[in-house]
N, C-alpha and C positions, 0 to 999 in steps of 0.2 A: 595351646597356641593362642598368644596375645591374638586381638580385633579392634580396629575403633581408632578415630582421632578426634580429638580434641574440637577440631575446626572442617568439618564434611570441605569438599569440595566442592563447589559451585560455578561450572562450566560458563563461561562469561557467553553470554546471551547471543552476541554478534558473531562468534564462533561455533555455528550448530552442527553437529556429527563432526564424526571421528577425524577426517579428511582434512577439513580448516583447523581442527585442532591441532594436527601432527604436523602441518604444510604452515602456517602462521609464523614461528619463528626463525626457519630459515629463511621468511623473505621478508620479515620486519625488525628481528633482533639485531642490534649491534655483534661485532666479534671482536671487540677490543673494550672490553667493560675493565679490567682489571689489567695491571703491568707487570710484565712475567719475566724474571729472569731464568734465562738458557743453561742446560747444562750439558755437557754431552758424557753418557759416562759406558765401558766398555761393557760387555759380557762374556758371560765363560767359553760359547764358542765363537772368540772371536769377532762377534758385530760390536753393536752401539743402539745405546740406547737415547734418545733424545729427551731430556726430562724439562719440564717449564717451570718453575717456582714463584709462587705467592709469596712472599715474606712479609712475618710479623714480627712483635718485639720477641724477643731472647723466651726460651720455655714454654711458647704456644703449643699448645697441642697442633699435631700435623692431620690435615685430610691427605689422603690418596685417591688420586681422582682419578677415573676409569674411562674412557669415552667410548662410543660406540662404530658400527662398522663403517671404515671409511672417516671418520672423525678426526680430530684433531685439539690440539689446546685450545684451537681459535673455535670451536662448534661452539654455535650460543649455549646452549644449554648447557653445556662446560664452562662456560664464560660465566653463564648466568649462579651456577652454582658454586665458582670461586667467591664471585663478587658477594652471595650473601655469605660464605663463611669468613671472606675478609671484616664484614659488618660484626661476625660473630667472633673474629678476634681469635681465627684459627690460621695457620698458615696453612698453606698449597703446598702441594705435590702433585702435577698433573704427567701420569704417563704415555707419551707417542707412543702407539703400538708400531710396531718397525714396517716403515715404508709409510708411515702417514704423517710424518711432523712435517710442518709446512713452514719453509722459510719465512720471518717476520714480516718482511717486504713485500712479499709477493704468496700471499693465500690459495692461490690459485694453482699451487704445483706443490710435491711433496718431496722427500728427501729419501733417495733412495740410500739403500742398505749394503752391506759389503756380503752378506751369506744369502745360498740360493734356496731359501724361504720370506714367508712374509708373517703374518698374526692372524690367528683364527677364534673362533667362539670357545673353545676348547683349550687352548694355550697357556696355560698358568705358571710356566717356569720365569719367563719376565717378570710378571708381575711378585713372585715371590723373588727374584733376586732382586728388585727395587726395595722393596718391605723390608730385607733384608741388609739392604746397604744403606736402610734411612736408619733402620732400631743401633747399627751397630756407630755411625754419626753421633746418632743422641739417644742412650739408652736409655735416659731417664724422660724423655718426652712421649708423650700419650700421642697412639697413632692410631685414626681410625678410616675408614676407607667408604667409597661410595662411587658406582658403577651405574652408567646407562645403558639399556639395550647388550647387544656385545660385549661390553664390559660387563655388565651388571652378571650377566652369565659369569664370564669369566671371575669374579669373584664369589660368585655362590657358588663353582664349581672349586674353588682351590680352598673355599672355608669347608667345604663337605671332604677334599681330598687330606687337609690338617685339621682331623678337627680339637687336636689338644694343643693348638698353637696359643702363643701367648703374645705374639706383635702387638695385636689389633683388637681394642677393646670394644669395639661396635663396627655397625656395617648395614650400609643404607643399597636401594635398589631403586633403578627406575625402571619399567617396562622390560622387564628380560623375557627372550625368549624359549623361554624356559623349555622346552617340547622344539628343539629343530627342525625334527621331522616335519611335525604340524605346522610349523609358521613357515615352514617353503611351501607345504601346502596348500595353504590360505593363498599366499601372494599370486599362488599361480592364478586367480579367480577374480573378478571383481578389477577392481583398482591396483589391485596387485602389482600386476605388470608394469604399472608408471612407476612404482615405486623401483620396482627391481632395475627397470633401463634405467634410474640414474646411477644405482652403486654401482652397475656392469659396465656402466660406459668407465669408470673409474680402474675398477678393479680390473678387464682386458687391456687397458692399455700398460697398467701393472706387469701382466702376466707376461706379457707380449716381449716390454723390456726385459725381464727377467730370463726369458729365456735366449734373449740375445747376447744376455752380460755373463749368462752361468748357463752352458752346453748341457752339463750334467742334469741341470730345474727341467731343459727343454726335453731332454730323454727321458724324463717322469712323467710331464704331463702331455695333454694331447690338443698341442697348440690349436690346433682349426676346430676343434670342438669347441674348445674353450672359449675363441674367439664369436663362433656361430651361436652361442647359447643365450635363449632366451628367458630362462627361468634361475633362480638358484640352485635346483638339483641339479643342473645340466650344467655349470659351472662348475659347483663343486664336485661332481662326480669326473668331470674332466683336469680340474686345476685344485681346485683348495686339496681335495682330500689326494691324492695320489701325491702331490706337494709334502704333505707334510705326516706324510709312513701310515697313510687310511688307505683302506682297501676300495675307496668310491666313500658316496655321497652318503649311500645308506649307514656306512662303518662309522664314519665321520658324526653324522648326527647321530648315534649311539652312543658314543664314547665322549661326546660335547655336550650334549645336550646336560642343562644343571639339574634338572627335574632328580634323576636318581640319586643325585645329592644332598637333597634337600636334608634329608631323615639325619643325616652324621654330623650334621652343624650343630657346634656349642657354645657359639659367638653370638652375643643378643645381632638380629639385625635385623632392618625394616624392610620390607617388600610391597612395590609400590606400583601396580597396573589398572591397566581400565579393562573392561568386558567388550567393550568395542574400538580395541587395537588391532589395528588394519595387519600387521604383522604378527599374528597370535590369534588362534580360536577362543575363541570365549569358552568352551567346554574344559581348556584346559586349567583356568583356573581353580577347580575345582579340585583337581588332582594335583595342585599344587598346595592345597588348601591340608590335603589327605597326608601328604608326604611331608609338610613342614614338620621337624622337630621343635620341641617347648619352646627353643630358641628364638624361633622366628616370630615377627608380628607380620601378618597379613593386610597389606588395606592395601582391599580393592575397593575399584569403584568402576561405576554403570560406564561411566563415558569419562572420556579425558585425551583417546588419541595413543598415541605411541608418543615418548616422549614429548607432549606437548602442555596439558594438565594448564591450560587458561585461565584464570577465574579476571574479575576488573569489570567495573560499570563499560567501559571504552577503551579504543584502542591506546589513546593514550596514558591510560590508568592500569595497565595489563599487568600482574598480577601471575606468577607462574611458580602454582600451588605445591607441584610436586617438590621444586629445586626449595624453596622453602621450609617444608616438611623432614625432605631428610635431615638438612643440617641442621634445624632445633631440636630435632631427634636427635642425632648422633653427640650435640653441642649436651642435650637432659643426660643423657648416656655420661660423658665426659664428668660431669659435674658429679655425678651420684659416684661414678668410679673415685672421685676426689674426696667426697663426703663422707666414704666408705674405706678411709687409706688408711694404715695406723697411726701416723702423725696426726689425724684429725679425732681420734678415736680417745686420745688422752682425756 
């Protein structure tokens, strides 16, 4: 297992611990960095998927971009990591996980779904039927992928479930929470809690519609639980996992969690966390460390947040190391694939 980057990170001064780190962009980041055209395209049972696109000239290599729970096209950090792969002259692919694309006009509400489920940490048939209806578009264009949080899970979970696939020639990570278990854990503790009241105010009024619009969602889960739940196991043990054929919370982060995937990956891909991630024990990186296959590059670091990785003299100079790091990653990745073609070989 690859270690090491090129440029350590350097947590910008005026952001100290983990908290300003992870809290900083969603309350000074724009969400309109980049111009995205909509697409809406179906799936096998029935729904839809809402896709946003970056466009470049003709032959770009495509990113597949992942967002995290509750996220959307419009999260900075999504935002933020179009806008440098536009710099780098790759097009976009950003996936809504279903029930979170959010009308252009109005960010503040989301787009519900026609089938009585939603997206979870574990969910990878979406995302493989998007990978799948980009390679068959344009079979000749290089496709490579990159996941925060939630997402990020969810594609180290479908790289470990394929791992002799050929879409996607690299694969970046931010902050995943790789250990379920552990990271409902953590939240429950500390600071925890403020995090978790903002997805749950989100996610019950989700639930809530959903089982007003699909009878059969409302006969699975256990609406007043769901809604009284103050933790993420007490959610998912009532709504995520019984929602989507888990036996509870505990089944759910079993069979979600990417950690036991790690080992079956044969896709280079970068993996990108800090040790004092409010959502994640620091012990588990370590066991993440155990379980990566050759595949994988690890780089960790001391401090950085959950998706936040600041570096910048000021606020006006801010500097957001991780969304940087993957796509010159996956951009070195791309080129050496190209270096390495038989056309180039003559």
């Amino acid at each position: 297992m690859n270690s090491g980057s090129p440029e350590p990170f350097r947590p910008a001064w005026w952001l100290p611990g983990p908290h300003p780190q992870s809290m900083w962009g969603r309350l000074a980041r724009p969400r309109r960095l980049v111009p995205l055209r909509r697409e809406i395209v179906p799936t096998p049972d029935g729904d839809e998927l809402v896709l946003d696109h970056v466009d470049a000239e003709d032959g770009a290599p495509r990113l597949l971009l992942l967002h995290g729970l509750e996220g959307s096209s419009y999260s900075v950090y999504v935002q933020g990591i179009a806008a440098v792969a536009r710099r780098a002259h790759l097009a976009v692919t950003i996936l809504n996980f279903r029930s979170c694309a959010r009308p252009p006009g109005d960010l503040g509400t989301t787009l519900p779904n026609r089938r009585p489920r939603f997206y979870h940490s574990g969910e990878t048939g979406d995302a493989d039927h998007v990978l799948k209806l980009l390679h068959r578009r344009s079979p000749r264009t290089p496709l490579v992928a990159a996941g925060a949080s939630l997402g990020g899970n969810v594609l180290l979970k479908w790289l470990g479930e394929n791992p002799g696939q050929k879409l996607l020639r690299a694969a970046a990570t931010i902050s995943v929470p790789y250990d379920l278990a552990a990271g409902a854990g953590l939240l429950e503790t500390g600071a925890g809690p403020f995090y978790v009241a903002v997805f749950l105010r989100t996610l019950k009024a989700k639930v809530r519609d959903l089982a007003a619009r699909f009878p059969e969602a409302g006969e699975r889960i256990d609406l007043p639980r769901a809604l009284a739940a103050r933790t993420f196991r007490e959610f998912d043990d009532a709504a995520t996992g019984p929602l989507h054929g888990f036996a509870g919370a505990d089944d759910y982060y079993a069979r979600s969690s990417s950690l036991p995937f790690l080992g079956k990956i044969s896709t280079p891909a970068l993996l990108i966390s800090a040790a004092d991630d409010p959502f994640l024990p620091a012990e588990i990186l370590p066991k993440v460390q155990g379980a990566a296959s050759p595949a994988l590059t690890c780089l960790f670091t001391e401090t950085g947040g959950h998706v936040g990785f600041v570096a910048g003299r000021a606020p006006g100079q801010a500097i957001y190391w991780a969304e940087e790091t993957i796509v010159h990653w996956l951009a070195n990745r791309l080129r050496e694939g190209a270096d390495s073609s038989p056309r180039n070989r003559d």
